[in-house]
Rosetta silent file (secondary structure, phi, psi, omega in degrees, C-alpha in Angstrom):
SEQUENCE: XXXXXXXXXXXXXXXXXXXXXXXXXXXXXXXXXXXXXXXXXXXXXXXXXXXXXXXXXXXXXXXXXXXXXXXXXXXXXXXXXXXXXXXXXXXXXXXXXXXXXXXXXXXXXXXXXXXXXXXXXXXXXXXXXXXXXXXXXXXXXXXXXXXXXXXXXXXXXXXXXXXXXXXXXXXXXXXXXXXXXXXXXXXXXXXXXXXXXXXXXXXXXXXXXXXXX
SCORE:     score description
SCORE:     0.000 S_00000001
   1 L     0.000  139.547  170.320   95.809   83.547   88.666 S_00000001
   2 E  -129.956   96.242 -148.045   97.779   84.795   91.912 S_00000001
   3 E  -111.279  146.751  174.960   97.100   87.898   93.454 S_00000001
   4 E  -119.989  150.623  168.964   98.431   88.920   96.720 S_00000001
   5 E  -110.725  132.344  144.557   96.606   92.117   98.356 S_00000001
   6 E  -111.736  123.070  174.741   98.752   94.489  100.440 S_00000001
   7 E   167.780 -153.504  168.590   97.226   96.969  102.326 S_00000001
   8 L  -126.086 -137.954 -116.106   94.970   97.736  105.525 S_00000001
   9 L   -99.554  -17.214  162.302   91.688   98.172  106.811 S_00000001
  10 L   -89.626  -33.794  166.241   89.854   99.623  103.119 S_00000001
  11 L   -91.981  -18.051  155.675   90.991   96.625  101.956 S_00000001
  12 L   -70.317   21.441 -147.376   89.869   94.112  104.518 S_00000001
  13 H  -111.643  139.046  165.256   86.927   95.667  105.387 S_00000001
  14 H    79.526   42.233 -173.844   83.362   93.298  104.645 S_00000001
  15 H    98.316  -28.400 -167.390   85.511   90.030  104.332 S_00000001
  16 L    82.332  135.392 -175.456   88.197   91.386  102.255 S_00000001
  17 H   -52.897  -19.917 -171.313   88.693   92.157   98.622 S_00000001
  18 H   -81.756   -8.354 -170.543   90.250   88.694   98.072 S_00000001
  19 H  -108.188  -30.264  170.195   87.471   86.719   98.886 S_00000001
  20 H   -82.136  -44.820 -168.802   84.914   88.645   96.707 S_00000001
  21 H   -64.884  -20.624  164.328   87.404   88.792   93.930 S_00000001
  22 H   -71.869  -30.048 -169.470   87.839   84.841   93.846 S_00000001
  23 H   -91.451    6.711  171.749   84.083   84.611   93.991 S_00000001
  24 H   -71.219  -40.436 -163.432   83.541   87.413   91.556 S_00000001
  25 H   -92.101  -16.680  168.108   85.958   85.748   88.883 S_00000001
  26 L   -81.616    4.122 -173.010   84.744   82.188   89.628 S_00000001
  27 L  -109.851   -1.274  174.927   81.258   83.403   88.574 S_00000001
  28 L   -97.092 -171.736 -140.790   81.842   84.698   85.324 S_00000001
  29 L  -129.434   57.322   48.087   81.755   83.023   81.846 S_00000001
  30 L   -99.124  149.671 -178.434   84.472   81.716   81.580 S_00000001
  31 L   -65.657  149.213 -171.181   85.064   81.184   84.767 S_00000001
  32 L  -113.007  136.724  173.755   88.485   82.173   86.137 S_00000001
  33 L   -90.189  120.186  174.585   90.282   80.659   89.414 S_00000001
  34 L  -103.922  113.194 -164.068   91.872   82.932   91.534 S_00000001
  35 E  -110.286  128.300  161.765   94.040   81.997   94.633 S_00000001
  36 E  -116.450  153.495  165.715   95.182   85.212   96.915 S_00000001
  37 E  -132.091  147.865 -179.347   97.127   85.843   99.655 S_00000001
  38 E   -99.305  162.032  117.829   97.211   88.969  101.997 S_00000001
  39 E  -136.527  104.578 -146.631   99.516   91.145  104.114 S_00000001
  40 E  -125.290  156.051  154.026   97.150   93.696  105.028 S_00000001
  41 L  -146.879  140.680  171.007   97.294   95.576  108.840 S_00000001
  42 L   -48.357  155.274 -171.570   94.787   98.148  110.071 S_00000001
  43 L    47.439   11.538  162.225   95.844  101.787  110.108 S_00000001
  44 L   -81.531  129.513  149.327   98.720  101.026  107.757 S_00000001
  45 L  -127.138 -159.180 -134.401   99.690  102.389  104.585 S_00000001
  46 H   -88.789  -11.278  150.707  102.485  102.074  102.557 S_00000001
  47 H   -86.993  -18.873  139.719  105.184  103.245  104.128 S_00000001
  48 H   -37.004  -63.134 -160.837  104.302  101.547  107.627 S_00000001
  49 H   -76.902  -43.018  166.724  104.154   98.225  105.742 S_00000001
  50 H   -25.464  -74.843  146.665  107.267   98.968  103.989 S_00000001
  51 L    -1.445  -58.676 -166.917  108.577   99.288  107.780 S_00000001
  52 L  -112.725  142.067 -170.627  107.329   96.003  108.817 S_00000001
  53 L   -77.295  -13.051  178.273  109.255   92.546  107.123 S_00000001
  54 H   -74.671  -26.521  172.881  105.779   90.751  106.569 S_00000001
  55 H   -59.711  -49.255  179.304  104.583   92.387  103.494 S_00000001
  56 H   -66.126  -41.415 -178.587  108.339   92.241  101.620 S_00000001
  57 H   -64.058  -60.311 -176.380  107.976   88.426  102.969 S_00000001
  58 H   -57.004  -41.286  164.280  104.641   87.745  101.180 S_00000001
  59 H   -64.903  -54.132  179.041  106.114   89.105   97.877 S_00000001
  60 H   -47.500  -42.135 -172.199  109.069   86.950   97.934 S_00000001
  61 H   -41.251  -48.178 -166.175  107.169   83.987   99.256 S_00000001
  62 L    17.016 -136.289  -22.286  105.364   83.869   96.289 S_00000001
  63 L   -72.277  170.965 -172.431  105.037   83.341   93.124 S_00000001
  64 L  -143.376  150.077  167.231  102.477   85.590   92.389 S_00000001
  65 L   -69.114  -54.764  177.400  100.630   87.016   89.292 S_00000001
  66 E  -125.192  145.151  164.082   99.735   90.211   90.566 S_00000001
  67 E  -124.731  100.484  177.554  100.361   92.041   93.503 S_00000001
  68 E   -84.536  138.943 -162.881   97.842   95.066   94.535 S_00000001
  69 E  -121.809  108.551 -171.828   99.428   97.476   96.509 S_00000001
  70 E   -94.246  135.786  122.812   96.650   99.665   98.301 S_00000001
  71 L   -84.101  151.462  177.217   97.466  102.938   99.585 S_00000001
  72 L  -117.364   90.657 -157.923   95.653  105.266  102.240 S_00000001
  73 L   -57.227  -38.656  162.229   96.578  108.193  100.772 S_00000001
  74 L   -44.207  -54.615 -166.431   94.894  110.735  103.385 S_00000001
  75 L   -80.988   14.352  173.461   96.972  109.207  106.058 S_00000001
  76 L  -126.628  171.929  169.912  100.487  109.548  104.491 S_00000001
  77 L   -97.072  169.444 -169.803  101.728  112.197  102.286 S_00000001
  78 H   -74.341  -41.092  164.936  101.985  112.383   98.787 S_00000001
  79 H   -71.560  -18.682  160.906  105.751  112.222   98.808 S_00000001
  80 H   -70.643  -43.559 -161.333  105.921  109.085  101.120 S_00000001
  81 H   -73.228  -70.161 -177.844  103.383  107.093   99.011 S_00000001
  82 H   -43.468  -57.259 -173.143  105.977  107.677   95.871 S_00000001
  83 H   -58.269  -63.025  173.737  109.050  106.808   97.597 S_00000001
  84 H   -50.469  -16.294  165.116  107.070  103.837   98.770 S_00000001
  85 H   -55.834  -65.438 -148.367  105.241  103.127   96.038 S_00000001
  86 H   -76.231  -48.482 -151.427  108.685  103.588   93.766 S_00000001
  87 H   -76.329  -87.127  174.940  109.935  100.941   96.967 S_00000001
  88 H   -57.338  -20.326  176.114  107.319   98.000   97.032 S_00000001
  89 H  -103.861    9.634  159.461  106.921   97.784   92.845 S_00000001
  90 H   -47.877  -81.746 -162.281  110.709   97.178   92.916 S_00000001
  91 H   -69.269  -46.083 -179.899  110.250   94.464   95.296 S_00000001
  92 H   -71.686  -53.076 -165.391  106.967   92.986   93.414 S_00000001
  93 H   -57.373  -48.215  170.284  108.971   92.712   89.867 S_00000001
  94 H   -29.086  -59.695  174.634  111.622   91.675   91.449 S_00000001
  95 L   -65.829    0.880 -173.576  109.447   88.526   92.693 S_00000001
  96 L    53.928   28.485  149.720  108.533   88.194   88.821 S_00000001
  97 L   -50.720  140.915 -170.012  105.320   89.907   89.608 S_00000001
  98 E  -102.446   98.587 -172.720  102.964   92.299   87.813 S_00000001
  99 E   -90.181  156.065  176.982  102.305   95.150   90.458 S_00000001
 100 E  -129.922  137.230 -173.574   99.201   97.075   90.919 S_00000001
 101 E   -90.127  132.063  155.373   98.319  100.553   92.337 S_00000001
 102 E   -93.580   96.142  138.316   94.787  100.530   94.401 S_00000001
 103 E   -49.597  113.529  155.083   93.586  104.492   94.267 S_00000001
 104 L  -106.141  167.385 -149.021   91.521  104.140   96.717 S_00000001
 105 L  -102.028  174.343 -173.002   89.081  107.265   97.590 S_00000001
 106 L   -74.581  129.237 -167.227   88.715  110.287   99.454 S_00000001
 107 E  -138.986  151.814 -174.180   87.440  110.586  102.854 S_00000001
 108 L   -51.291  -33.804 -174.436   86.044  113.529  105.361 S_00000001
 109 L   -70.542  -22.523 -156.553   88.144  112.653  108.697 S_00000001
 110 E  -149.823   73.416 -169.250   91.275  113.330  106.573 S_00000001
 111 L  -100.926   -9.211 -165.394   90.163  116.251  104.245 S_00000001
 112 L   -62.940   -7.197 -157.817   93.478  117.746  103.490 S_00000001
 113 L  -135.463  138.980  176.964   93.595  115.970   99.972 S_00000001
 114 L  -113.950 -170.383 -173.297   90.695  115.673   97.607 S_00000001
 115 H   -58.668  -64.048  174.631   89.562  112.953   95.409 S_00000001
 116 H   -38.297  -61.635 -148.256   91.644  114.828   92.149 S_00000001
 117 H   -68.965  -18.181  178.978   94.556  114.950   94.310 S_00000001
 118 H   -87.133  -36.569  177.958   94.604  111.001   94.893 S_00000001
 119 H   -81.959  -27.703  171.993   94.326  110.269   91.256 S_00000001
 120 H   -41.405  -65.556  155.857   96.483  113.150   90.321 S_00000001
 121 H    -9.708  -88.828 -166.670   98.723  111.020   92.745 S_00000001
 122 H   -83.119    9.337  171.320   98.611  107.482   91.420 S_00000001
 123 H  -110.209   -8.243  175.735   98.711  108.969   87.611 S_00000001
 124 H   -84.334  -40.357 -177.516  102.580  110.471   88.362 S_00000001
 125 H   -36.460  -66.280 -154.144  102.767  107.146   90.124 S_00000001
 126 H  -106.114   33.459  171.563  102.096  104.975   87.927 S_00000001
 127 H  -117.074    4.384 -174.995  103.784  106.840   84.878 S_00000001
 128 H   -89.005  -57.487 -163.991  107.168  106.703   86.803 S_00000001
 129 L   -67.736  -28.273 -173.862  106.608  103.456   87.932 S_00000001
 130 L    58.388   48.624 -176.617  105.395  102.115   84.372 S_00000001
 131 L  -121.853  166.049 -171.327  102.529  100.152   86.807 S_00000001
 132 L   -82.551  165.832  176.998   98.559   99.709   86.259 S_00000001
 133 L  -163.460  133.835 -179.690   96.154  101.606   88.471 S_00000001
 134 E  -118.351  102.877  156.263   92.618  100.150   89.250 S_00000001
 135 E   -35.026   42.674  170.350   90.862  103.701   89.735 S_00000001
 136 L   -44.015  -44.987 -169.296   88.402  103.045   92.781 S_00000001
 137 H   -94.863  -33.769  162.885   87.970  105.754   93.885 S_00000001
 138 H   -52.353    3.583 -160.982   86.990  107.503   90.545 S_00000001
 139 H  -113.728  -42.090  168.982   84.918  104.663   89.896 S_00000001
 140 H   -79.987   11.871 -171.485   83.106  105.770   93.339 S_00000001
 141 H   -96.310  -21.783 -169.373   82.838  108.946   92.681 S_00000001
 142 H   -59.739  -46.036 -153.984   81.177  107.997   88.526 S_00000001
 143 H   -68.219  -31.272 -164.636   78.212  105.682   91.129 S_00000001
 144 H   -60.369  -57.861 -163.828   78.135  109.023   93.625 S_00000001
 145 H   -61.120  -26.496 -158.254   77.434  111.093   90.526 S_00000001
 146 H  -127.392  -22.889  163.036   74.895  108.762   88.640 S_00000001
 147 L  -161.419   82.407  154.862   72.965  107.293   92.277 S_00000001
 148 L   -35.366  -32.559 -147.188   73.830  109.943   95.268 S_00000001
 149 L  -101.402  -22.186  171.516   71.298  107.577   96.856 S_00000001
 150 L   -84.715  101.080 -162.632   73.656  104.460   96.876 S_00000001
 151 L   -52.869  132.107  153.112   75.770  104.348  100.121 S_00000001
 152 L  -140.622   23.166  136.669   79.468  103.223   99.421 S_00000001
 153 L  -133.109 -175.605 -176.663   81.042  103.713  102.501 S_00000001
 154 L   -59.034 -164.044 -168.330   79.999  102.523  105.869 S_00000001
 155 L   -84.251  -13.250  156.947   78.507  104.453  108.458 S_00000001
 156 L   -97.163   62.565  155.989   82.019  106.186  109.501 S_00000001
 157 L    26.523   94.949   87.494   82.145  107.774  106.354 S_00000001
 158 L  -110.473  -51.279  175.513   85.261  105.956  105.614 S_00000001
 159 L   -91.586 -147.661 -158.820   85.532  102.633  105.261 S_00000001
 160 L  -145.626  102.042  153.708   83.567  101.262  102.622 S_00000001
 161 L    -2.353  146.844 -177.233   80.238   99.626  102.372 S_00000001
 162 H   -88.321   -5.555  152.506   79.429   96.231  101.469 S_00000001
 163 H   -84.980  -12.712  166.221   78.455   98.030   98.123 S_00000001
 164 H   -98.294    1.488  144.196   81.490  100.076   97.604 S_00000001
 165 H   -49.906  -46.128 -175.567   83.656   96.460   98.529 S_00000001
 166 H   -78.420   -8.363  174.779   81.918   95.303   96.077 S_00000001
 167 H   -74.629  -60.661  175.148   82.735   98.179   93.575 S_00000001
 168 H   -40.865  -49.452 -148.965   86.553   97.929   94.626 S_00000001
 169 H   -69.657  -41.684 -162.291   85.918   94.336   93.666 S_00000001
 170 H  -103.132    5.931  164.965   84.876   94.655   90.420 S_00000001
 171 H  -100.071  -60.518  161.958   87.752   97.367   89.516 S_00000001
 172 H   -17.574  -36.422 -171.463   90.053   95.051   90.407 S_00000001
 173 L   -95.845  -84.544 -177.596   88.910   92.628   88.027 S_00000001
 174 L   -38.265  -41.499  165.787   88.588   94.618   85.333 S_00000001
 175 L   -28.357  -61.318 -143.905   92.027   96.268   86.003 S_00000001
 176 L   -78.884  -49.235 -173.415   93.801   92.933   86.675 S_00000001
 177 L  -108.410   45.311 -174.779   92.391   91.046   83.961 S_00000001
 178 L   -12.237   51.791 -177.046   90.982   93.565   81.143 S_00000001
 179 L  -128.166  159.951  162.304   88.077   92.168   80.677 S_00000001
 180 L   -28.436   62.885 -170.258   84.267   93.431   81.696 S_00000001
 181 L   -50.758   25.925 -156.184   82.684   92.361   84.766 S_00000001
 182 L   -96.859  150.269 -168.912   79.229   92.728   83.519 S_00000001
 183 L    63.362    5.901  171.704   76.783   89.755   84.057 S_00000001
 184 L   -44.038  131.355 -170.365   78.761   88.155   86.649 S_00000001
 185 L   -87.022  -31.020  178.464   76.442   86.364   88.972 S_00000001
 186 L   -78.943  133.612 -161.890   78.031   86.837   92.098 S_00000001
 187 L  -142.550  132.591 -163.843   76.724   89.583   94.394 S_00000001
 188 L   -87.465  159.357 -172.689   77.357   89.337   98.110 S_00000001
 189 L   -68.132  131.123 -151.930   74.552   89.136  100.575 S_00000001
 190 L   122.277  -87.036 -142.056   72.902   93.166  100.571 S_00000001
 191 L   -68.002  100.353  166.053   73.500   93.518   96.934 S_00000001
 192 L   -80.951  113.697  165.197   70.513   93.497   94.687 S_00000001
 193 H     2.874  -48.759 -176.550   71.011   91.977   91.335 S_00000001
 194 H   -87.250   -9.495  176.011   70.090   95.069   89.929 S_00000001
 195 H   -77.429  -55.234 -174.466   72.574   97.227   92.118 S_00000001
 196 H   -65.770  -23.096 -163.882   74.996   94.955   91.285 S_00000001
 197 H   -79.535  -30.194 -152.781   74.523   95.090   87.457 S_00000001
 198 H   -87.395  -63.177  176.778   75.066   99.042   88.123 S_00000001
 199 H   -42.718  -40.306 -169.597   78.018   98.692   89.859 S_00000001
 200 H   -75.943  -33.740 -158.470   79.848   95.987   87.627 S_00000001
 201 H   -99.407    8.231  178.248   79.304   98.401   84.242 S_00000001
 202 H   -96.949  -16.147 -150.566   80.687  101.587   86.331 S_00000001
 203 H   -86.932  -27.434 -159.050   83.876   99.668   87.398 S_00000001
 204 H   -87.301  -28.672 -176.388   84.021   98.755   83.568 S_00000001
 205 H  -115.655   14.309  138.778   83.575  102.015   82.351 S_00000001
 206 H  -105.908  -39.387  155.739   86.047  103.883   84.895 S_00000001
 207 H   -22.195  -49.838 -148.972   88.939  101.554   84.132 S_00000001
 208 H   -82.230  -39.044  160.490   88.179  101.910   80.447 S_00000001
 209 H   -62.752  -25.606  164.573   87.835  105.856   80.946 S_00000001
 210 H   -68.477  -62.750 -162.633   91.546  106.007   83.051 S_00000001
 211 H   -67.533  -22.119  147.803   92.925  104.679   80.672 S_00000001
 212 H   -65.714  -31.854  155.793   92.183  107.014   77.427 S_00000001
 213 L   100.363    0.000    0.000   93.662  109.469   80.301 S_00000001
């Protein structure tokens, strides 16, 4: 499998989602090989990178299986992220690609939007668009809800933790490949086995919950 990540600074953040999602999917049974490629920039979302020719470059280069296409929805509007959305899943099919929407979550610095309004968001999205959505940020809000006590973002409130990387990580997976991430051994340094255990069966059971709608 060959997923390209587009997006900025939620998804590079800890290492980057591509490097826990090859070592998430090489650790499970059976194991799966994943090769990625990025075109991620900080403070971008999707109608910057639209803007700039490296992102559009990275789909064509290809080929690719999948391509997740993160938006940061506080810092754009709702109507740029469609036209841009509507723009870039064009461009991945085009490329004979399977595009993916990252809902990624709600954050305090940028309050103008709430968590409903970003999935509300990505579910007109991705019924226009006829594209997948890997539901992160409902998937952080199910761990907020069930252990308030488990940080998942960093210390600017924003970015994301190396346990809510590791959440994103595991939505992904389930998303991209509809299968469970539960018992997977790999858990990044931080991550207790049993934290991780928590995480992999919330990612599995907010995919599985978007999707009944």
């Amino acid at each position: 499998m060959r997923i390209l990540f587009v997006g900025n600074s939620l998804t590079y953040w800890n290492d980057g989602l591509w490097v826990h999602l090859e070592r998430l999917a090489a650790s499970g049974k059976p194991s799966i090989h994943v090769t990625t490629g990025v075109a991620v920039e900080g403070g971008a979302f999707l109608k910057s990178l639209w803007a700039r020719t490296g992102p559009r470059r990275a789909i064509a280069a290809g080929p690719w299986d999948v391509v997740v296409l993160q938006e940061d929805l506080p810092e754009t509007s709702v109507e740029d992220f469609r036209e841009h959305a509507r723009l870039f899943v064009a461009e991945v099919r085009k490329a004979g690609a399977r595009p993916l929407l990252l809902m990624a979550w709600a954050y305090e610095r940028l309050d103008w939007i709430t968590m409903d309004g970003i999935a509300d968001a990505h579910r007109a999205a991705a019924a226009e668009l006829k594209a997948d959505v890997a539901p992160v940020g409902l998937a952080w809000r199910r761990a907020s809800e069930q252990r308030p006590e488990l940080r998942l973002y960093a210390p600017d409130r924003e970015h994301p933790s190396i346990h809510g990387t590791y959440l994103a990580t595991a939505v992904v997976y389930a998303t991209a490949f509809e299968r469970s991430p539960h018992g997977f051994s790999y858990m990044p340094a931080g991550i207790a086995a049993a934290d991780a255990q928590f995480l992999q069966n919330v990612a599995w059971d907010s995919v599985q919950a978007y999707r009944k709608g």
